[in-house]
PDB file as gemmi writes it, atoms N, CA and C in Angstrom:
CRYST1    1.000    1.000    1.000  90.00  90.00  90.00 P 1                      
ATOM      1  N   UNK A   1      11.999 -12.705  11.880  1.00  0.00           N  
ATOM      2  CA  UNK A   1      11.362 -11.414  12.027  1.00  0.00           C  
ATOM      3  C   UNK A   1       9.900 -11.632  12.423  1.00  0.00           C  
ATOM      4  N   UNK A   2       9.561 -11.007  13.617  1.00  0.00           N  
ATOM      5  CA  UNK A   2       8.206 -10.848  14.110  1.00  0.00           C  
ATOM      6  C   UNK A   2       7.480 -10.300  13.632  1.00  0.00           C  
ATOM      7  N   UNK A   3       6.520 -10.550  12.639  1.00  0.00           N  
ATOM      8  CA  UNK A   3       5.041  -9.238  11.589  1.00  0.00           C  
ATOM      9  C   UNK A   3       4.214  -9.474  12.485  1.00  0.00           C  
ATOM     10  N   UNK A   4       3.772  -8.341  12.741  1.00  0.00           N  
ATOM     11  CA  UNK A   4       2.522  -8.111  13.753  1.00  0.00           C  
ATOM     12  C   UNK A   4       1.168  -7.931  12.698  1.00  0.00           C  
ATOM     13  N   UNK A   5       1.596  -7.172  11.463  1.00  0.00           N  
ATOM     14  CA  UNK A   5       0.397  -7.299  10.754  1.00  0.00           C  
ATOM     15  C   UNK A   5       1.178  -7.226   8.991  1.00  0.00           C  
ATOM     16  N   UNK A   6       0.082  -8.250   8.270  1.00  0.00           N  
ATOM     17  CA  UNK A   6       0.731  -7.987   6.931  1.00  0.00           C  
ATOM     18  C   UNK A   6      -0.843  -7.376   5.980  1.00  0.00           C  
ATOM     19  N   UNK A   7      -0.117  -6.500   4.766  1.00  0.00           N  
ATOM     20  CA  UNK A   7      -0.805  -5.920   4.316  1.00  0.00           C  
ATOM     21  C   UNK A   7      -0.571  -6.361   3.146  1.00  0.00           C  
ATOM     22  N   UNK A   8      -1.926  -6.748   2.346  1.00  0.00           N  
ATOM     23  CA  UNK A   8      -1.774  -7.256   0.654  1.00  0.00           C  
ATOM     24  C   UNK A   8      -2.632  -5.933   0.019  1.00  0.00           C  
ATOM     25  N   UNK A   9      -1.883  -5.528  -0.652  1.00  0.00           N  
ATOM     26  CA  UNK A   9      -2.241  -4.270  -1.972  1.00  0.00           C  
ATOM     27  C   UNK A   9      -1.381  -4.649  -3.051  1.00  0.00           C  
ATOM     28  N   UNK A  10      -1.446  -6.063  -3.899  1.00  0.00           N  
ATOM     29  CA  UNK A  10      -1.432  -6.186  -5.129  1.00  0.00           C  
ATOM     30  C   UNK A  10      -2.637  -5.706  -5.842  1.00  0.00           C  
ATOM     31  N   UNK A  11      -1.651  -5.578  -6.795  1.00  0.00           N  
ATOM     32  CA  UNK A  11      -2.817  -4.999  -8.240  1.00  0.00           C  
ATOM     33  C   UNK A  11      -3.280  -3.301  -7.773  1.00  0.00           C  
ATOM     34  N   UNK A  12      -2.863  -2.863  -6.874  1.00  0.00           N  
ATOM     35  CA  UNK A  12      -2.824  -1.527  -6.373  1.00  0.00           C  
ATOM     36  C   UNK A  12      -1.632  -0.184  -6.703  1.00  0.00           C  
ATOM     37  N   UNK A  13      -2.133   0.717  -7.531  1.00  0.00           N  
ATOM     38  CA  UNK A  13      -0.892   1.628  -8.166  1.00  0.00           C  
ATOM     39  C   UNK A  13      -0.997   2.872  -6.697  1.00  0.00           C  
ATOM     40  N   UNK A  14       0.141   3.223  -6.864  1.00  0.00           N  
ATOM     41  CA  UNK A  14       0.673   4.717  -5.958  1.00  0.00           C  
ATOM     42  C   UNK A  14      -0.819   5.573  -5.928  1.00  0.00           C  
ATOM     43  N   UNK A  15      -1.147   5.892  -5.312  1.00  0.00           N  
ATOM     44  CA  UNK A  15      -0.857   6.229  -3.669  1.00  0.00           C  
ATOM     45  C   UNK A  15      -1.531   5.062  -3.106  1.00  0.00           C  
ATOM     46  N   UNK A  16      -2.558   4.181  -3.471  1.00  0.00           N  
ATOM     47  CA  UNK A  16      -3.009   3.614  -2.550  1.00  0.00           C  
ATOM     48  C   UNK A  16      -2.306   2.350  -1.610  1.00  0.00           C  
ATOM     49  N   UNK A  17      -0.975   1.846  -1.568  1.00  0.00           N  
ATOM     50  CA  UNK A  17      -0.311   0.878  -0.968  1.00  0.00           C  
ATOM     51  C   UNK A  17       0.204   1.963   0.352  1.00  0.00           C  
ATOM     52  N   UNK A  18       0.643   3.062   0.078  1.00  0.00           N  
ATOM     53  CA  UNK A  18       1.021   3.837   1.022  1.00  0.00           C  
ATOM     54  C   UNK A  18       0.134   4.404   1.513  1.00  0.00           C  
ATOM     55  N   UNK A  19      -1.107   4.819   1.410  1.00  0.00           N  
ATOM     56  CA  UNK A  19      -1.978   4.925   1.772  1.00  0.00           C  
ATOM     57  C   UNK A  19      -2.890   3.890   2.931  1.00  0.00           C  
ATOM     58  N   UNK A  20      -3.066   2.734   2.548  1.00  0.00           N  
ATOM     59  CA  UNK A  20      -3.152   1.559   2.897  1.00  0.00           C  
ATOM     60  C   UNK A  20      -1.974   1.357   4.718  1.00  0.00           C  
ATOM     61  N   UNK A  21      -1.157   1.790   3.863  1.00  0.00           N  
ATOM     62  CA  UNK A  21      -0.240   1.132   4.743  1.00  0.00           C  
ATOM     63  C   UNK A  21      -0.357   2.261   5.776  1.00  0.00           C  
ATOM     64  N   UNK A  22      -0.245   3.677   5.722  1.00  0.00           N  
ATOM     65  CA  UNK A  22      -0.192   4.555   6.934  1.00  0.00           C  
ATOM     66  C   UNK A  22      -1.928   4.037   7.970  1.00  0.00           C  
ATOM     67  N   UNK A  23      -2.999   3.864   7.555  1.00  0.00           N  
ATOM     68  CA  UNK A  23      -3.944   4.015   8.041  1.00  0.00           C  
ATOM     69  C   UNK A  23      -3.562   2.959   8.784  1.00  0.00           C  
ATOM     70  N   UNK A  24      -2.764   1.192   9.006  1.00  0.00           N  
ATOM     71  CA  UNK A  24      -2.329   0.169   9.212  1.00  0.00           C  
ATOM     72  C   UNK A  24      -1.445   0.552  10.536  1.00  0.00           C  
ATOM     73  N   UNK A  25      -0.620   1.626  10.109  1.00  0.00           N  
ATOM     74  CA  UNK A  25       0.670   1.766  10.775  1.00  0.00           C  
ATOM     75  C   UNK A  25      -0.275   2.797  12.376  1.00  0.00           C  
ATOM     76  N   UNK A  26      -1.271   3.371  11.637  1.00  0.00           N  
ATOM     77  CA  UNK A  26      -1.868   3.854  13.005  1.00  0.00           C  
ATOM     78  C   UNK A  26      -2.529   3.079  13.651  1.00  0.00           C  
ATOM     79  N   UNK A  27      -2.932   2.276  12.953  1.00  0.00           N  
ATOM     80  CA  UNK A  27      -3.848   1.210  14.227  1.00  0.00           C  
ATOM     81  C   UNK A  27      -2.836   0.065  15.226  1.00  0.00           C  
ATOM     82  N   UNK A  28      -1.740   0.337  14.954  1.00  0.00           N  
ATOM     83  CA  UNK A  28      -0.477  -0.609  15.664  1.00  0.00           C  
ATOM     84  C   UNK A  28       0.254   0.598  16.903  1.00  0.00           C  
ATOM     85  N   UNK A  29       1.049  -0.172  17.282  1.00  0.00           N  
ATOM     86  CA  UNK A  29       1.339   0.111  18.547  1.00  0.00           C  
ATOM     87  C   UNK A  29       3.207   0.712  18.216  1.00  0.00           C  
ATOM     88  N   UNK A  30       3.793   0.943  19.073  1.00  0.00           N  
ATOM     89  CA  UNK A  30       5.503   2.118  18.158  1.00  0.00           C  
ATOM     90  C   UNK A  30       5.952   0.186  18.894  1.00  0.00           C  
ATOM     91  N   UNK A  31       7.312   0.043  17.342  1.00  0.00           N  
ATOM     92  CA  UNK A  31       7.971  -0.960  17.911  1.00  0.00           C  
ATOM     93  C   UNK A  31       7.445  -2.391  16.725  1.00  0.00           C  
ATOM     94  N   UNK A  32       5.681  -1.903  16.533  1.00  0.00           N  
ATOM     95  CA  UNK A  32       5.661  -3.351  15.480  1.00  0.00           C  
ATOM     96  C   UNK A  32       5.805  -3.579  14.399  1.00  0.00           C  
ATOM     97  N   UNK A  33       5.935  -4.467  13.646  1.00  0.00           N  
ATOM     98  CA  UNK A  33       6.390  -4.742  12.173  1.00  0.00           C  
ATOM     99  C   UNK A  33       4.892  -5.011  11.287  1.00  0.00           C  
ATOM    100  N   UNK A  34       5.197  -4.119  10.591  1.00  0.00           N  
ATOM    101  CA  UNK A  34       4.032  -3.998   8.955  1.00  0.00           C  
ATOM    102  C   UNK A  34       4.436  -4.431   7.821  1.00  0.00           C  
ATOM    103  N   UNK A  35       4.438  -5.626   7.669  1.00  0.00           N  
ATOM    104  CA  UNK A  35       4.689  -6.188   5.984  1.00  0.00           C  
ATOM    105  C   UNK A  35       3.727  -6.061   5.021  1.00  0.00           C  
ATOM    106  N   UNK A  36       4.191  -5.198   3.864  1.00  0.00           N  
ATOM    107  CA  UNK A  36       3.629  -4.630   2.820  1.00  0.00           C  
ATOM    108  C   UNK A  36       3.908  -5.542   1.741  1.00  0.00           C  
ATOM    109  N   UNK A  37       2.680  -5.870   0.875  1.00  0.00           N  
ATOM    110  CA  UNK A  37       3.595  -6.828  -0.431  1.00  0.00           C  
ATOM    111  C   UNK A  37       2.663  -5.946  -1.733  1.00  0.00           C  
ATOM    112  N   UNK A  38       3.241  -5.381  -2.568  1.00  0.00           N  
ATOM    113  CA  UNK A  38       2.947  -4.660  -3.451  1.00  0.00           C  
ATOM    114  C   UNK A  38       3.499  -5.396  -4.921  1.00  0.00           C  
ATOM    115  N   UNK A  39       2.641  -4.485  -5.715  1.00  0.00           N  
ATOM    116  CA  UNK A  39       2.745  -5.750  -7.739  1.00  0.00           C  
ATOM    117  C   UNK A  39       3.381  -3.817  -8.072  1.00  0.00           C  
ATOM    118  N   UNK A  40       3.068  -2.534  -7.343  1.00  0.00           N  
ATOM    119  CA  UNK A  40       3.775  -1.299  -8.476  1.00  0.00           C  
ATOM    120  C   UNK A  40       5.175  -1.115  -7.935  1.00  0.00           C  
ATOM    121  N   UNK A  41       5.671  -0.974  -9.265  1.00  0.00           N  
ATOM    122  CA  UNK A  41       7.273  -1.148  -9.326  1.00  0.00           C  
ATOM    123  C   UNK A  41       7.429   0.294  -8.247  1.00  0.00           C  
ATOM    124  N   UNK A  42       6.895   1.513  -8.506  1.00  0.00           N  
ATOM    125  CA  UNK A  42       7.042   2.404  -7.547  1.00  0.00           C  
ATOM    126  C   UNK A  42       7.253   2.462  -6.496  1.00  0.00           C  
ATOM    127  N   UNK A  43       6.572   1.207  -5.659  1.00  0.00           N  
ATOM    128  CA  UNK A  43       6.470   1.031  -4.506  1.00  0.00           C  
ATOM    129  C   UNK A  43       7.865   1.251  -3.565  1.00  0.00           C  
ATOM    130  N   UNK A  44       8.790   0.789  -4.452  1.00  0.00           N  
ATOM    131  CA  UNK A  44       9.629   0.423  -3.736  1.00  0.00           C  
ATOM    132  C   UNK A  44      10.202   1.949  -3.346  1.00  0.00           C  
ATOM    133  N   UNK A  45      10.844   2.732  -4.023  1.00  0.00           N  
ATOM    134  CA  UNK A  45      10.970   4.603  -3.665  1.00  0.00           C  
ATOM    135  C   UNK A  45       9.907   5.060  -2.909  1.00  0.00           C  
ATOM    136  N   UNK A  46       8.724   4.812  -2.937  1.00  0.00           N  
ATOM    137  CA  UNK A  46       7.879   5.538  -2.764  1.00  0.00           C  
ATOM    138  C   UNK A  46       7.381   5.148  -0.752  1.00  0.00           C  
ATOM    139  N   UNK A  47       8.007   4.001  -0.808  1.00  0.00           N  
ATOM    140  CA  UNK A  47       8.173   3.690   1.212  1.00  0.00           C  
ATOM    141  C   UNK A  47       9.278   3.949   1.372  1.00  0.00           C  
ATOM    142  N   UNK A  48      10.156   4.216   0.843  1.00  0.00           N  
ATOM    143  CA  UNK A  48      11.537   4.840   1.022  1.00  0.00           C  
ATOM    144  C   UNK A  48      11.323   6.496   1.438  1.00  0.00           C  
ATOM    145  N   UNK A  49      10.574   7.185   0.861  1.00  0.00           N  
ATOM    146  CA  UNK A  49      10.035   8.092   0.801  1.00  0.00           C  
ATOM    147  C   UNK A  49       9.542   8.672   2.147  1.00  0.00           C  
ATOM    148  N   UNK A  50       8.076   7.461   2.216  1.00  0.00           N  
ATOM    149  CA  UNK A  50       7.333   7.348   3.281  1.00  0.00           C  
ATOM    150  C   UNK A  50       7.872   7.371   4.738  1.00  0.00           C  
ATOM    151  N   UNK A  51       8.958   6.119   4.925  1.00  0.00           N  
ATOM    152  CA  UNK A  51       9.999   5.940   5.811  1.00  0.00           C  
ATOM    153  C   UNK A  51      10.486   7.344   6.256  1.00  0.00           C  
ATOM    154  N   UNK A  52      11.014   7.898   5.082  1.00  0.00           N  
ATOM    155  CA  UNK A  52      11.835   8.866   5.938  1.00  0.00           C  
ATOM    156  C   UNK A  52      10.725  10.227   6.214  1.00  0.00           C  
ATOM    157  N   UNK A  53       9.646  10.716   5.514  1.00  0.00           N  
ATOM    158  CA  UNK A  53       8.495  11.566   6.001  1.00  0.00           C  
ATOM    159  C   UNK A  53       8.086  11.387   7.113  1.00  0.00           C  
ATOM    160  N   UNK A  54       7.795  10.392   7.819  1.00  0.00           N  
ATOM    161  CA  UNK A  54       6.921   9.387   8.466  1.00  0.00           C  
ATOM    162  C   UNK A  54       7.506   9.397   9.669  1.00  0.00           C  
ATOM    163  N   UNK A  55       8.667   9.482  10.030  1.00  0.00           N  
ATOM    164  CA  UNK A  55       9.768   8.204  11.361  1.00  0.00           C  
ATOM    165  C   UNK A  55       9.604   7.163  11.378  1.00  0.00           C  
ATOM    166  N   UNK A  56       8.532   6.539  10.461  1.00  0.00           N  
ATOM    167  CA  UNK A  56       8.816   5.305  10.195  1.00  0.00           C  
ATOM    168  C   UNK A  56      10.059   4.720   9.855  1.00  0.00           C  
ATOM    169  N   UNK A  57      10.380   3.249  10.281  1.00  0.00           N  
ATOM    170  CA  UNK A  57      11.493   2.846  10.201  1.00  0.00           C  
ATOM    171  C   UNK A  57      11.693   1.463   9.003  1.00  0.00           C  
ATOM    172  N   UNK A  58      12.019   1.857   8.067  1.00  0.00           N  
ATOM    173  CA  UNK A  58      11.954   1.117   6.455  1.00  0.00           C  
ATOM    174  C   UNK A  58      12.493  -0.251   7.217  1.00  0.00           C  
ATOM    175  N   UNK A  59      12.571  -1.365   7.743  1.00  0.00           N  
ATOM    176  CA  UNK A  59      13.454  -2.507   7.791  1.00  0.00           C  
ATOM    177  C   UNK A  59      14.293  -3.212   6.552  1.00  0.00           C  
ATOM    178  N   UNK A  60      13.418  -3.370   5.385  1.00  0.00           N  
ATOM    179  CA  UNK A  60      13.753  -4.464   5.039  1.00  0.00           C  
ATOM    180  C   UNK A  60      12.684  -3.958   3.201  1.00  0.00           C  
ATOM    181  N   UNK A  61      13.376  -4.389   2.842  1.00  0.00           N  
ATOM    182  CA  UNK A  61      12.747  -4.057   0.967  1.00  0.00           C  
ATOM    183  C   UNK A  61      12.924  -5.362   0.334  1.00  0.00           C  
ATOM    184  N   UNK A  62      12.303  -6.190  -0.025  1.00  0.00           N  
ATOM    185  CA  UNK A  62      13.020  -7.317  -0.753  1.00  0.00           C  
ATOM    186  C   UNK A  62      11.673  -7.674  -2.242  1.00  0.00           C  
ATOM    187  N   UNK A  63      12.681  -8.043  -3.074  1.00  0.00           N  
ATOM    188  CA  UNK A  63      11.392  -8.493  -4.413  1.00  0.00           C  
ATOM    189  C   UNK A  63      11.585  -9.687  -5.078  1.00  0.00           C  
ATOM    190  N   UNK A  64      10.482 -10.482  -6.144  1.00  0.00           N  
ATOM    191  CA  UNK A  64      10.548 -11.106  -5.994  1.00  0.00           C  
ATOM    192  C   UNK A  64       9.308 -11.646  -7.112  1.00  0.00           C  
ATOM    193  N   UNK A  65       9.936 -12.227  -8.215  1.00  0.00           N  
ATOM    194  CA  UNK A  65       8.930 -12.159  -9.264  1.00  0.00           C  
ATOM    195  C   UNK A  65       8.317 -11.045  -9.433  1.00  0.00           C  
ATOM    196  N   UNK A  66       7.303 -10.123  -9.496  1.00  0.00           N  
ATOM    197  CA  UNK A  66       6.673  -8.959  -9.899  1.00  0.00           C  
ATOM    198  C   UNK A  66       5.963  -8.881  -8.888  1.00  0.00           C  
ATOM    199  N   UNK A  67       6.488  -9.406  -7.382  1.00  0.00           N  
ATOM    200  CA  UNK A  67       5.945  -8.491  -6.006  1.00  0.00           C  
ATOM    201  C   UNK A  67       7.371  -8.114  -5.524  1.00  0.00           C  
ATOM    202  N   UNK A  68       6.734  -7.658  -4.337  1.00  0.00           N  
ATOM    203  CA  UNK A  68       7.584  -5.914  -3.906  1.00  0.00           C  
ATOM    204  C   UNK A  68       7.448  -6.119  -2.229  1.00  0.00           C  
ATOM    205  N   UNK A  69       8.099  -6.654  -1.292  1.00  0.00           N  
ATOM    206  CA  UNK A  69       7.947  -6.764  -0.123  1.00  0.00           C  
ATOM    207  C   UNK A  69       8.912  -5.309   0.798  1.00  0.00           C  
ATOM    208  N   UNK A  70       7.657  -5.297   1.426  1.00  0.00           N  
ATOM    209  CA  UNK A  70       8.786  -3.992   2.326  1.00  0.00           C  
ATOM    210  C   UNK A  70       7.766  -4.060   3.830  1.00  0.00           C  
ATOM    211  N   UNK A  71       8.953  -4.125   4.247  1.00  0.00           N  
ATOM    212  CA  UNK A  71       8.467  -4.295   6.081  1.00  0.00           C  
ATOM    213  C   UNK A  71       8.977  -2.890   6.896  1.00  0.00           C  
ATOM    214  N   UNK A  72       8.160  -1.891   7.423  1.00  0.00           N  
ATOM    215  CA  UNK A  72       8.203  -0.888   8.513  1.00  0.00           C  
ATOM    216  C   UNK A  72       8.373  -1.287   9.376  1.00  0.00           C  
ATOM    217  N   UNK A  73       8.889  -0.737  10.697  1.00  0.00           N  
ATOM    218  CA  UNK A  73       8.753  -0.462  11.950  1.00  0.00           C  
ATOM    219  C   UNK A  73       7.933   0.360  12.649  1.00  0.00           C  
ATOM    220  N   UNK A  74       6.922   0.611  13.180  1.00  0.00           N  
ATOM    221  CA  UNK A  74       6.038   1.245  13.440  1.00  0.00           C  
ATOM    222  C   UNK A  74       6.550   2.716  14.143  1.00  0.00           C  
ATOM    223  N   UNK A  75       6.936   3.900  14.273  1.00  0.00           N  
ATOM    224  CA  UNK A  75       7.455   4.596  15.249  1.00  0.00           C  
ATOM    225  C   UNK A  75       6.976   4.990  16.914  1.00  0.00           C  
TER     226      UNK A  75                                                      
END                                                                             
């Protein structure tokens, strides 16, 4: 998988990872990949969420010790 940009917001609670991550997703181009790695358990519903508000395109959710990886598609 090609990441065009990755985003670290550990130690960061709701809203700010999604937050984080939309301002990210506008500075990219439709088509690239945004890897998010988050420590709030929320995270994971809460780009699920985002994804489908958004047209963003959720790829991929995976976790992993007490981080939280989730990769977009840019729309």
């Amino acid at each position: 998988m090609d990441v065009h940009k990755e985003l670290d917001t550990r130690g960061l609670n709701c809203p700010l990872p999604i937050l984080k991550a939309k301002k990210a997703l506008a500075e990219m181009e439709s088509g690239q990949l945004l890897k998010v790695i988050a420590t709030d358990p929320g995270s994971t519903r809460d780009f699920q969420a985002f994804a489908r508000q958004t047209g963003n395109e959720l790829i991929e959710q995976s976790s992993s010790a007490d981080e939280f990886i989730h990769v977009l598609k840019r729309r």
